[in-house]
N, CA, C and O atoms as CSV, one atom per row, in Angstrom:
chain,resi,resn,atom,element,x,y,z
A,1,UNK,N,N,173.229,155.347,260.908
A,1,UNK,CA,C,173.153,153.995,261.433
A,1,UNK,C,C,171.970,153.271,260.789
A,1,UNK,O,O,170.820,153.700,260.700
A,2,UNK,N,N,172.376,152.271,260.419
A,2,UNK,CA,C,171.409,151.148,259.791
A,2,UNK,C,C,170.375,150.896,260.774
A,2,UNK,O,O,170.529,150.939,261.995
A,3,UNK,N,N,169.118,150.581,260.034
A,3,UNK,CA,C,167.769,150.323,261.404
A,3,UNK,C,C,168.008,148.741,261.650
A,3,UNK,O,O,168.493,147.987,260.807
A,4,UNK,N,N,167.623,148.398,262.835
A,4,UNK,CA,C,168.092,146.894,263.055
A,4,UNK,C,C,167.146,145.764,262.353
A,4,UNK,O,O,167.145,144.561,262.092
A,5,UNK,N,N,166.592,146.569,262.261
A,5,UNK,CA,C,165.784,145.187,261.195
A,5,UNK,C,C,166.922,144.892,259.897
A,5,UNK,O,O,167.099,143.787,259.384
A,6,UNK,N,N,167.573,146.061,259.545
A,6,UNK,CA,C,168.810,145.518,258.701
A,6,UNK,C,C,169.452,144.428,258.909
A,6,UNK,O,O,170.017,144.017,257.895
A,7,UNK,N,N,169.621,143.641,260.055
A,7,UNK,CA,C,170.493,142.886,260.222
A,7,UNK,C,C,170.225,141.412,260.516
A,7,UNK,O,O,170.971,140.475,260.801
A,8,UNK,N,N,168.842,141.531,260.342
A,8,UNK,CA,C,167.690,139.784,260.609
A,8,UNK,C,C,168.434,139.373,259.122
A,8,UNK,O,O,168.954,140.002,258.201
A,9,UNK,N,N,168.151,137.833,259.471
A,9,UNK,CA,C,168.479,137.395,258.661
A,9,UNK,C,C,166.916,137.132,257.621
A,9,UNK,O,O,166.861,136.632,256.498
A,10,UNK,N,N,165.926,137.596,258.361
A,10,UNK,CA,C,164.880,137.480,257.911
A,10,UNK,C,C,163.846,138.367,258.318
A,10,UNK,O,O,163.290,138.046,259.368
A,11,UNK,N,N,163.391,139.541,257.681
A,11,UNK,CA,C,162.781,140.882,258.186
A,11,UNK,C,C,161.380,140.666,257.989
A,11,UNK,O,O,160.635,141.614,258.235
A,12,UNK,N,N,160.715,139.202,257.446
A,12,UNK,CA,C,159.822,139.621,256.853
A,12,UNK,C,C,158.558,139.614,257.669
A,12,UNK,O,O,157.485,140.100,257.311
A,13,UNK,N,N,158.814,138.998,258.826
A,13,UNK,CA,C,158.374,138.946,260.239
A,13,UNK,C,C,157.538,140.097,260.980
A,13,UNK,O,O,156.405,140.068,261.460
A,14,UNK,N,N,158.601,141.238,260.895
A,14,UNK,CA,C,158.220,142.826,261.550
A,14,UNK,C,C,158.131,143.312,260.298
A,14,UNK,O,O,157.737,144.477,260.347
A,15,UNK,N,N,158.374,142.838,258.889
A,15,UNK,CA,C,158.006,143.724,257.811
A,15,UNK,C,C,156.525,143.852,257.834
A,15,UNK,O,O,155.808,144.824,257.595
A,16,UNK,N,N,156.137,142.165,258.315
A,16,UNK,CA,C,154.578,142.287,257.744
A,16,UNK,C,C,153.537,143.193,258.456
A,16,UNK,O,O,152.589,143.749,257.902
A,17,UNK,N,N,153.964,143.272,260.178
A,17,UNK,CA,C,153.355,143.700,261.021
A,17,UNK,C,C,153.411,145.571,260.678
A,17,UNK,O,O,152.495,146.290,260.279
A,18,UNK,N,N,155.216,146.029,261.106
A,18,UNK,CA,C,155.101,147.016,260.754
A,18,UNK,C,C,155.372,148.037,259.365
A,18,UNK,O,O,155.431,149.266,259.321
A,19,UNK,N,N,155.487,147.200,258.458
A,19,UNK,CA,C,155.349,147.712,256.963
A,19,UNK,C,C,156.522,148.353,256.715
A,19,UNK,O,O,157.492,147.597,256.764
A,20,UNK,N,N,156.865,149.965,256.360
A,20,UNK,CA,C,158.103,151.055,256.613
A,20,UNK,C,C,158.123,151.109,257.925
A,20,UNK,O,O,159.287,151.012,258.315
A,21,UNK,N,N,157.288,151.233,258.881
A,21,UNK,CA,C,157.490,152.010,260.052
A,21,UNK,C,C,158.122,151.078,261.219
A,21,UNK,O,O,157.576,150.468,262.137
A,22,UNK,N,N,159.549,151.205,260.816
A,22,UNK,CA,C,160.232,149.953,262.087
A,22,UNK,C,C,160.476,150.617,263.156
A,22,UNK,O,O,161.047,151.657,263.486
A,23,UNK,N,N,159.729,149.501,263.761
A,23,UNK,CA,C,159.800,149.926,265.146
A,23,UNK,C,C,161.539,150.026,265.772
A,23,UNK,O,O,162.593,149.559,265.340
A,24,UNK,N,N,161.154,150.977,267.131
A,24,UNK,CA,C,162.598,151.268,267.759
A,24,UNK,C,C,162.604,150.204,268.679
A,24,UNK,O,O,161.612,149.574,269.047
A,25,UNK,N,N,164.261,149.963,269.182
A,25,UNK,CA,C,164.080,149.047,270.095
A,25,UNK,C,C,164.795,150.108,271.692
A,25,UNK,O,O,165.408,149.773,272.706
A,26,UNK,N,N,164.323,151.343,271.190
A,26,UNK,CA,C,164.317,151.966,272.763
A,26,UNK,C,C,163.169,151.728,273.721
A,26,UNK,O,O,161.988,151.580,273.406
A,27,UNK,N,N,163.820,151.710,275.239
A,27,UNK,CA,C,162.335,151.517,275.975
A,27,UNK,C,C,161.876,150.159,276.065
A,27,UNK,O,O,160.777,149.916,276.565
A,28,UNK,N,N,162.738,149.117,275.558
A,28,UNK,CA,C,161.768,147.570,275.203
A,28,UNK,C,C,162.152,146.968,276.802
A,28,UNK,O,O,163.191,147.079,277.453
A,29,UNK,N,N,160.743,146.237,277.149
A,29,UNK,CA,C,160.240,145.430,278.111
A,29,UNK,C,C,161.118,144.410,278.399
A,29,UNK,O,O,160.430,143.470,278.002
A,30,UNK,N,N,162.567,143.695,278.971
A,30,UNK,CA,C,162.854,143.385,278.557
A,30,UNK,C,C,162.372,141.582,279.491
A,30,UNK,O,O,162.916,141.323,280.564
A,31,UNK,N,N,161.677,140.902,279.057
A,31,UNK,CA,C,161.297,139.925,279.811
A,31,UNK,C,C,162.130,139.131,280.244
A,31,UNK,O,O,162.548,139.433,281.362
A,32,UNK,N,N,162.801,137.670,279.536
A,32,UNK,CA,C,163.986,137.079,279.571
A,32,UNK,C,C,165.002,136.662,278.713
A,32,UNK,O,O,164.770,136.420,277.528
A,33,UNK,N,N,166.332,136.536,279.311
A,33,UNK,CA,C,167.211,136.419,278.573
A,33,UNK,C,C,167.847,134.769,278.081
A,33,UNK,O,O,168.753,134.524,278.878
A,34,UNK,N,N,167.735,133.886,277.331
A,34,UNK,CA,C,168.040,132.801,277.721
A,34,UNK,C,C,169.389,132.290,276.619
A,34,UNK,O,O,169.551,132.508,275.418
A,35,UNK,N,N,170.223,131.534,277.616
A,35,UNK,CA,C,171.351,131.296,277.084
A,35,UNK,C,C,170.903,129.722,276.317
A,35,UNK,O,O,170.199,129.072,277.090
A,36,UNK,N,N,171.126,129.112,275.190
A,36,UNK,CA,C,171.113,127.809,274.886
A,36,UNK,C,C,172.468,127.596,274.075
A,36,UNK,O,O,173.076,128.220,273.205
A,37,UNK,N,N,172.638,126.466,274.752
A,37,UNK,CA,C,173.889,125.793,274.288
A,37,UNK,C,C,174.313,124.851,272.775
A,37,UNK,O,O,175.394,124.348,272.468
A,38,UNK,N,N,173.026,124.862,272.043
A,38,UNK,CA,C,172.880,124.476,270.905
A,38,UNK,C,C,173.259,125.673,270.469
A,38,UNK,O,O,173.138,126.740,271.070
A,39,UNK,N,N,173.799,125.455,269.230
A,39,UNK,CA,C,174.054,127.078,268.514
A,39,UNK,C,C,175.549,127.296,268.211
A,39,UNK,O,O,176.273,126.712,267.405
A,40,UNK,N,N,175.823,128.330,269.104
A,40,UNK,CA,C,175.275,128.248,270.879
A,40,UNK,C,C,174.730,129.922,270.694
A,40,UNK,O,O,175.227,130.915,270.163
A,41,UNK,N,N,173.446,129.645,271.430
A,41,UNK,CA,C,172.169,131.317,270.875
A,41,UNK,C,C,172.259,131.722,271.943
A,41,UNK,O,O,172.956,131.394,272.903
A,42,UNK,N,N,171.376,132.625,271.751
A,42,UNK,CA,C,170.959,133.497,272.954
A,42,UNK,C,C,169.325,134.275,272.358
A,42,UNK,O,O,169.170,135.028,271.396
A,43,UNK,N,N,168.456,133.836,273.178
A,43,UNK,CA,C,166.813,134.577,272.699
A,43,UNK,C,C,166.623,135.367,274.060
A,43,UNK,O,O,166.792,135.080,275.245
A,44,UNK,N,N,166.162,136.581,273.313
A,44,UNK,CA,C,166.043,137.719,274.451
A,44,UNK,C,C,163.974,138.083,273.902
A,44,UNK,O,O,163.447,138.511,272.875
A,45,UNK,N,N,163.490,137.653,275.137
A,45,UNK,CA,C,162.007,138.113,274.766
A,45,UNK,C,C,161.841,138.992,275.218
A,45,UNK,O,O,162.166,138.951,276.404
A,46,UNK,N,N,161.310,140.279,274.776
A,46,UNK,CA,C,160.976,141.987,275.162
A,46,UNK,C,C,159.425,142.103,274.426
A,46,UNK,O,O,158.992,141.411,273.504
A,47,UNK,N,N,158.789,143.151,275.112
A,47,UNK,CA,C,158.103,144.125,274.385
A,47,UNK,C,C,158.471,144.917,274.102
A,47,UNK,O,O,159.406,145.363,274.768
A,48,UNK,N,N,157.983,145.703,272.851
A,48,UNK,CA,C,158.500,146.088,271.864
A,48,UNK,C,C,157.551,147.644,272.559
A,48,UNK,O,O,156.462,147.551,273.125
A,49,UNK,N,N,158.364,149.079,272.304
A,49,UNK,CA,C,157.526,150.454,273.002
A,49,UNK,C,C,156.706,150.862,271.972
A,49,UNK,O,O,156.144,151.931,272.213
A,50,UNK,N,N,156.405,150.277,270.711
A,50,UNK,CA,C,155.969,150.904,269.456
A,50,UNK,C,C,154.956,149.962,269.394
A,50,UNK,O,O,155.311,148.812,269.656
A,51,UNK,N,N,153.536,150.176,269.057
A,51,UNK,CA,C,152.327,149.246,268.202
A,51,UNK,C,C,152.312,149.821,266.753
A,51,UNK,O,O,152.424,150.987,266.375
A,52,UNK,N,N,152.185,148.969,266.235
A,52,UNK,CA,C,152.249,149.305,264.757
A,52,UNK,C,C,150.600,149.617,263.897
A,52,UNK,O,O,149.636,148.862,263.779
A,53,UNK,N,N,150.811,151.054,263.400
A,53,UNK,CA,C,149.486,151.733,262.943
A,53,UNK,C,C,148.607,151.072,262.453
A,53,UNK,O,O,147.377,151.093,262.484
A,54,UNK,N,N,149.578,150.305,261.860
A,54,UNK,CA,C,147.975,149.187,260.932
A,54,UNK,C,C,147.884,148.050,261.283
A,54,UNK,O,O,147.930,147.253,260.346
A,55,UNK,N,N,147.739,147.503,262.543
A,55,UNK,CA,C,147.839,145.892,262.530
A,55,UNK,C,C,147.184,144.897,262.526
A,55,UNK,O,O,146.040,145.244,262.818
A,56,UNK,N,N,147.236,143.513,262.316
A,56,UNK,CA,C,146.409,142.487,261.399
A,56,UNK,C,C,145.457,142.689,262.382
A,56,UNK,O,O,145.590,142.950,263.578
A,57,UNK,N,N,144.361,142.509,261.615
A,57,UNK,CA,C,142.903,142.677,261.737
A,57,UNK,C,C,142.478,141.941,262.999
A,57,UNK,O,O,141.507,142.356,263.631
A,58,UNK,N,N,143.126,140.918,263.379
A,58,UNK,CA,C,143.029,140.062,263.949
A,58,UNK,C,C,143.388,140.636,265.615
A,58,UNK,O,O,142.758,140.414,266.648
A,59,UNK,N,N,144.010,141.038,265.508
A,59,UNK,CA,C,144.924,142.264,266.874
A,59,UNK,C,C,143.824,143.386,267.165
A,59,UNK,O,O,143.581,143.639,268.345
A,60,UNK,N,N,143.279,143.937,266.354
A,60,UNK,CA,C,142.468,145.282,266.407
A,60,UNK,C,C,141.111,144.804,266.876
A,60,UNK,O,O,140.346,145.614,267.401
A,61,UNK,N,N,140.746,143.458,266.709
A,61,UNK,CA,C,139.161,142.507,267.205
A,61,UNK,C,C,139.461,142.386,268.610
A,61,UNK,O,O,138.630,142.749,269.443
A,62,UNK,N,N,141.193,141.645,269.128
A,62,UNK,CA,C,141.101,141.110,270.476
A,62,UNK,C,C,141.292,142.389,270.877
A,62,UNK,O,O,140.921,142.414,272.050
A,63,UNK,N,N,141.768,143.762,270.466
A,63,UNK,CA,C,142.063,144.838,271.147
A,63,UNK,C,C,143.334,145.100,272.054
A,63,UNK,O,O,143.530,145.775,273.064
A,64,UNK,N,N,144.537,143.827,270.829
A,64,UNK,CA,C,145.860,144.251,271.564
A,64,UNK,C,C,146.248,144.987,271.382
A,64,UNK,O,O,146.157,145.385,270.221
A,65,UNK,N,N,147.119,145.911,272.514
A,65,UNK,CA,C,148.128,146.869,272.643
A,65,UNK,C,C,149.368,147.071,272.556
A,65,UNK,O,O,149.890,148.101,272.131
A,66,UNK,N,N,150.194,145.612,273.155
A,66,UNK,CA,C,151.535,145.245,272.885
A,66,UNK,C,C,151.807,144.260,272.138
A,66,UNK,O,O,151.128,143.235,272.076
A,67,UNK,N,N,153.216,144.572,271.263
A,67,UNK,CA,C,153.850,143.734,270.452
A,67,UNK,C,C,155.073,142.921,271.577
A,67,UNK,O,O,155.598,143.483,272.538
A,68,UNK,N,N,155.311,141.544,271.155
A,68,UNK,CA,C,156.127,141.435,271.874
A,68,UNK,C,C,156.942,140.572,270.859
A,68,UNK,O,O,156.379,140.176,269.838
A,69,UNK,N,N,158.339,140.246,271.122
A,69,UNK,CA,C,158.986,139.404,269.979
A,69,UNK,C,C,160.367,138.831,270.985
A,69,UNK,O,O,160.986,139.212,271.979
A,70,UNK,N,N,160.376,138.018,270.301
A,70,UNK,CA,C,161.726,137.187,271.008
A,70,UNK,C,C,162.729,137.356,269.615
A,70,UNK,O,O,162.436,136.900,268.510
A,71,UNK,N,N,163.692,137.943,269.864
A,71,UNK,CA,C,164.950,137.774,268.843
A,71,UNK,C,C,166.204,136.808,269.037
A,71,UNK,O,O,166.865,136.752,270.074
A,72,UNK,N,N,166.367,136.276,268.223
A,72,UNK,CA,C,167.537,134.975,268.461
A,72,UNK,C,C,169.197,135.267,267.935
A,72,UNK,O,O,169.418,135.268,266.724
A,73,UNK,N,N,170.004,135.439,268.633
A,73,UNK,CA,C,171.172,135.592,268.498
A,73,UNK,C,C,172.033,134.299,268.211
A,73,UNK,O,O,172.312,133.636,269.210
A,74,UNK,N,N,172.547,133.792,266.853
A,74,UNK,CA,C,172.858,132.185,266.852
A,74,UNK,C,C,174.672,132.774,266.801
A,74,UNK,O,O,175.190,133.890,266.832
A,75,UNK,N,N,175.165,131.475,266.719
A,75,UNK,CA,C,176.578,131.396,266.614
A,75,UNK,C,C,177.189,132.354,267.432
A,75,UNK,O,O,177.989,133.096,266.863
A,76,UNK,N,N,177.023,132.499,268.512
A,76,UNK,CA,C,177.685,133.238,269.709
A,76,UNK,C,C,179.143,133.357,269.178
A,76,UNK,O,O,179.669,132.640,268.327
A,77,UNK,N,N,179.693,134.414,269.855
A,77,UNK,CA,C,181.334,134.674,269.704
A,77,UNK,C,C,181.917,135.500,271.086
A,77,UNK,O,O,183.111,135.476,271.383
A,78,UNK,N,N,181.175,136.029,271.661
A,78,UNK,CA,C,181.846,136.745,272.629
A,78,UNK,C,C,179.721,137.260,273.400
A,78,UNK,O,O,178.724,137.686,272.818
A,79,UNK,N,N,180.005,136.882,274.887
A,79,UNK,CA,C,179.043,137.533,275.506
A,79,UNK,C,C,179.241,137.844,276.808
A,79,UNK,O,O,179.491,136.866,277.514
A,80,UNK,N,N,179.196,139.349,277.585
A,80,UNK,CA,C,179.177,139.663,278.518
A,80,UNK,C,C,177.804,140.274,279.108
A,80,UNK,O,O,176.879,140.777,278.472
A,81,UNK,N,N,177.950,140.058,280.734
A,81,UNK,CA,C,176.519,140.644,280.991
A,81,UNK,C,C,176.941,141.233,282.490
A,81,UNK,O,O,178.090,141.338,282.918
A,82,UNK,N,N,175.933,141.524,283.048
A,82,UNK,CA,C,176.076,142.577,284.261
A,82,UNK,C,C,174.954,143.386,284.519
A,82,UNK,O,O,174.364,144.039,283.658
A,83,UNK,N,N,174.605,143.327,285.967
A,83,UNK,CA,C,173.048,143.535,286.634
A,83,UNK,C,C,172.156,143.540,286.275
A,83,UNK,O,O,171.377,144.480,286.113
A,84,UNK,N,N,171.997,141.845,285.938
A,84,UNK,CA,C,170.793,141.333,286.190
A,84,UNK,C,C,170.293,141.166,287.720
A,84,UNK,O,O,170.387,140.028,288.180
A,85,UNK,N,N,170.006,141.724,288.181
A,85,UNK,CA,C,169.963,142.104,289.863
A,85,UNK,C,C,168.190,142.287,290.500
A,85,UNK,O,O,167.599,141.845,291.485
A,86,UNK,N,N,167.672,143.475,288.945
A,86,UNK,CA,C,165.995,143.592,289.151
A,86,UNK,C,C,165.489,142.951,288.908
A,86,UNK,O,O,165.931,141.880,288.493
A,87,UNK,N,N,163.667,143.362,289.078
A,87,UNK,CA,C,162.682,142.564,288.193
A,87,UNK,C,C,161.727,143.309,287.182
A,87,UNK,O,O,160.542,143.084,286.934
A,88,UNK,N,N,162.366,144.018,286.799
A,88,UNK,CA,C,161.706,144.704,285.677
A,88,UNK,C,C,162.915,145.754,285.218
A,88,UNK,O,O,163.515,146.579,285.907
A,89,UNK,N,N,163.069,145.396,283.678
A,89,UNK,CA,C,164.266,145.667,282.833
A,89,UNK,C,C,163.634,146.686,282.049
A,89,UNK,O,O,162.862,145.996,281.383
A,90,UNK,N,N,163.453,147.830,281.697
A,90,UNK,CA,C,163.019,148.920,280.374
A,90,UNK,C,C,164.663,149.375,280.059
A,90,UNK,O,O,165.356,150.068,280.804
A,91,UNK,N,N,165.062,148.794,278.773
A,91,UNK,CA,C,166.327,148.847,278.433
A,91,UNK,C,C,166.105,149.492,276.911
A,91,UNK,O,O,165.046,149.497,276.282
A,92,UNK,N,N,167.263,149.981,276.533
A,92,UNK,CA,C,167.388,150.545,275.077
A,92,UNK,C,C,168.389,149.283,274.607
A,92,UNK,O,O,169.098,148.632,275.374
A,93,UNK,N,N,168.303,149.147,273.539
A,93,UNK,CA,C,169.130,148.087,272.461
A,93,UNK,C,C,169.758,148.667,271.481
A,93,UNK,O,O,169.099,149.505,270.865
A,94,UNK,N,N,171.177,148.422,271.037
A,94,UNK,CA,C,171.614,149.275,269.587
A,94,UNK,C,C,171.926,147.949,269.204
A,94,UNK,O,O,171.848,147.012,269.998
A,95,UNK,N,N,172.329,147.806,267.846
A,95,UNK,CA,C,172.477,147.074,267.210
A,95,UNK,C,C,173.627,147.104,265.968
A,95,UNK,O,O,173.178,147.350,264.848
A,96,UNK,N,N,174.687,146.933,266.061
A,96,UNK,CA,C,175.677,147.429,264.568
A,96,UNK,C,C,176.423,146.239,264.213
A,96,UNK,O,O,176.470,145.213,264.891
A,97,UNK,N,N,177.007,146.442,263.102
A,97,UNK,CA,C,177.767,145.516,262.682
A,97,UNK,C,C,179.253,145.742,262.706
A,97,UNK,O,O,179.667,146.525,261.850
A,98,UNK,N,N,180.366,145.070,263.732
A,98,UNK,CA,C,181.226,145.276,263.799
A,98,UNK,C,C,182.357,144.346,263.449
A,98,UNK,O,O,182.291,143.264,264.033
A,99,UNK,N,N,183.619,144.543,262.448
A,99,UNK,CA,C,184.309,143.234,261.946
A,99,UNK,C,C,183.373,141.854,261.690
A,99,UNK,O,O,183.510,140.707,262.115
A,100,UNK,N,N,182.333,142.485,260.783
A,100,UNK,CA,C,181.800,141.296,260.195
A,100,UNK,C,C,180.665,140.608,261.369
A,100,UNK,O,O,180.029,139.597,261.071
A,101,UNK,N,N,180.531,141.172,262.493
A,101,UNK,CA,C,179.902,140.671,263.816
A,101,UNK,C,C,178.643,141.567,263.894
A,101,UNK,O,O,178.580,142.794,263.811
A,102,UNK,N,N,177.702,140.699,264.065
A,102,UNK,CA,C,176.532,141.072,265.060
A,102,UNK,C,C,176.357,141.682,266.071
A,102,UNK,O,O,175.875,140.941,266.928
A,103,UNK,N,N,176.616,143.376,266.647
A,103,UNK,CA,C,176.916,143.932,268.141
A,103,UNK,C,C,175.909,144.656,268.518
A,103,UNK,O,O,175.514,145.786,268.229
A,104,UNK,N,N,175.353,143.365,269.599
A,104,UNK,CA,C,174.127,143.999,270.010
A,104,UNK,C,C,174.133,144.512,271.774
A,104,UNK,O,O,174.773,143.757,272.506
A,105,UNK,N,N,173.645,145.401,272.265
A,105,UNK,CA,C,173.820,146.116,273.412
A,105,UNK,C,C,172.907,146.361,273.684
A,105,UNK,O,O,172.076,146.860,272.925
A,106,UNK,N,N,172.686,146.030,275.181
A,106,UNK,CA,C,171.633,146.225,276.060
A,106,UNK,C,C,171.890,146.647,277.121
A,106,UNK,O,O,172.499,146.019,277.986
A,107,UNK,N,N,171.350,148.087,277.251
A,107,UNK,CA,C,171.486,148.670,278.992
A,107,UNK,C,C,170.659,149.295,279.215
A,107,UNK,O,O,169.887,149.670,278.333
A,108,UNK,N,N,170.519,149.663,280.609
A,108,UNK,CA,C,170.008,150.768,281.332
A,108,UNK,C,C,170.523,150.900,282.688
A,108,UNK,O,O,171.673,150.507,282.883
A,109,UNK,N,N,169.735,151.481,283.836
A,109,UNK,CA,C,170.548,151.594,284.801
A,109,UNK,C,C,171.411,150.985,285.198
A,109,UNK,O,O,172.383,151.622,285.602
A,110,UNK,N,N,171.453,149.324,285.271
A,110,UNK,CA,C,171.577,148.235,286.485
A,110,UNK,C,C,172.041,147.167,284.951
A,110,UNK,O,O,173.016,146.447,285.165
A,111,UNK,N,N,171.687,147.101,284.135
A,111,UNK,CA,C,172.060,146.440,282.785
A,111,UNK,C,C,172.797,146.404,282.004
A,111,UNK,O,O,172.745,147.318,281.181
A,112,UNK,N,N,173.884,145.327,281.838
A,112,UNK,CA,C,174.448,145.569,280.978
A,112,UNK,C,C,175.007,144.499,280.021
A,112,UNK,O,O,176.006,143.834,280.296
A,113,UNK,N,N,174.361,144.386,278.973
A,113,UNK,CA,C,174.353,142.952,278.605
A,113,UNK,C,C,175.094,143.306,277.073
A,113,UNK,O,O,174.503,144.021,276.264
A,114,UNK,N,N,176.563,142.672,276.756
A,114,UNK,CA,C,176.823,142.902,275.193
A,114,UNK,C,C,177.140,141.371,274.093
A,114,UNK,O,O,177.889,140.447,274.412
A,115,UNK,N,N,176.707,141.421,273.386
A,115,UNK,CA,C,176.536,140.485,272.478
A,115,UNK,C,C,176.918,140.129,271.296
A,115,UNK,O,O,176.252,140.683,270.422
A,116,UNK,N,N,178.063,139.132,270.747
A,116,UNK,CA,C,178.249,139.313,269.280
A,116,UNK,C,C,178.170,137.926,268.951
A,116,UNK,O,O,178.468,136.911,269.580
A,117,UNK,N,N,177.682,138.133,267.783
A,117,UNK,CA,C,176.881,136.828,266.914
A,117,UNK,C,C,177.229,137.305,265.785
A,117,UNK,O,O,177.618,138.437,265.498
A,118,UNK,N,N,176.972,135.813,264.749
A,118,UNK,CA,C,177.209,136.272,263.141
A,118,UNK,C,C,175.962,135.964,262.784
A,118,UNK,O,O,176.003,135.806,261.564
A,119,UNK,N,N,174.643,135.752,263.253
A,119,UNK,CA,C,173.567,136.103,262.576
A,119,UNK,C,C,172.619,136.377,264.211
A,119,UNK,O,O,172.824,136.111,265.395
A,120,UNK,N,N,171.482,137.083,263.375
A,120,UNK,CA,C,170.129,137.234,264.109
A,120,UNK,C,C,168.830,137.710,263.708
A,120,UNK,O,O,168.679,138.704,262.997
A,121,UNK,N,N,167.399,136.634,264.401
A,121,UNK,CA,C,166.440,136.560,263.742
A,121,UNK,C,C,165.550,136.253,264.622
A,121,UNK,O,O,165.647,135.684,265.709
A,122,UNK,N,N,164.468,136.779,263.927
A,122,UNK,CA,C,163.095,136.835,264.630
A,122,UNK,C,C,162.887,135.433,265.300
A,122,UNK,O,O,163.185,134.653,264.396
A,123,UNK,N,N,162.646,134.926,266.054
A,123,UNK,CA,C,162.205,133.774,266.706
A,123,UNK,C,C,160.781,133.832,266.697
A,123,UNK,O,O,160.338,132.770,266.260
A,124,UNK,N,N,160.017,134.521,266.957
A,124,UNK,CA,C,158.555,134.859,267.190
A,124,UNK,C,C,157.932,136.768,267.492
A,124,UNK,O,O,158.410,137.771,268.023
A,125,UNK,N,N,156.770,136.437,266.853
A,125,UNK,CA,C,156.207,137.732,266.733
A,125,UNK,C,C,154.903,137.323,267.552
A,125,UNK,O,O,154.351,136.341,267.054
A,126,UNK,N,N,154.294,137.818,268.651
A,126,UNK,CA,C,152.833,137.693,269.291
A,126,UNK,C,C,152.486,139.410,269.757
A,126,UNK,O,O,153.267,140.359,269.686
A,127,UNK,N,N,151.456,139.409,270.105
A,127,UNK,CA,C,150.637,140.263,270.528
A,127,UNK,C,C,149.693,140.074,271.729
A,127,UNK,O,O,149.099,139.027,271.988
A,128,UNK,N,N,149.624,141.364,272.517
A,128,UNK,CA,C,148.553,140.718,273.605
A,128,UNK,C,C,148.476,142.131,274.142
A,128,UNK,O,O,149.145,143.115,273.824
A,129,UNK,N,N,147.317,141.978,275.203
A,129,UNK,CA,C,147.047,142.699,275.604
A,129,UNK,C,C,147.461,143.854,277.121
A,129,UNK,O,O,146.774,143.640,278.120
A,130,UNK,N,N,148.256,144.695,277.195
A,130,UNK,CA,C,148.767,145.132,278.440
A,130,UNK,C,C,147.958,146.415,279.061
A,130,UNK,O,O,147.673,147.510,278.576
A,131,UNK,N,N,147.676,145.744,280.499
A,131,UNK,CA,C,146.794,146.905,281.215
A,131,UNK,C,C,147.615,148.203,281.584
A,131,UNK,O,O,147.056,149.153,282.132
């Protein structure tokens, strides 16, 4: 299976942060999910379970710990979801390419969110600090 950074339309985002070492998207934080009707997208903001070994200098001064990133799902084609019910999501994500589609999956216990798009891309990369 291809690593999902394969499938940004633009890697260079988490390339810069994490170099070779791409991060997994098991375990990610998953904050919120938001539907927009332009597009028509979908941006899912998570923390990310991986800090990356070497990171900008700038991260290692404030003494952040978590990565967090919002990924953008554009040109929607098909989306289902199911228990959104909690308040705190630690979900695994796969990511493949199916008939030419973007198939991205999100679950865990109570979660179940599936997604197909013909592109997807970093929206934002931040950092901060988690106690």
């Amino acid at each position: 299976m291809k690593p999902w950074t394969d499938y940004l339309v633009n890697a260079r985002h988490i390339d810069s942060i994490y170099h070779k070492d791409k991060p997994s998207l098991n375990n990610v934080d998953i904050h919120e999910v938001i539907f927009h009707r332009d597009g028509p997208k979908i941006s899912i903001r998570m923390n990310l379970n991986e800090f990356p070994t070497s990171p900008p200098p700038k991260w290692v001064a404030q003494k952040f710990n978590t990565v967090q990133i919002i990924l953008t799902l554009v040109d929607i084609g098909d989306v289902s979801m199911s228990g959104w019910v909690d308040t705190n999501y630690i979900a695994n994500i796969t990511i493949e390419q199916v008939n030419g589609k973007i198939c991205m999956n999100v679950s865990n216990a109570s979660l179940k969110l599936v997604i197909k798009s013909s592109f997807m891309d970093i929206e934002s990369v931040a950092a901060y600090t988690r106690k």
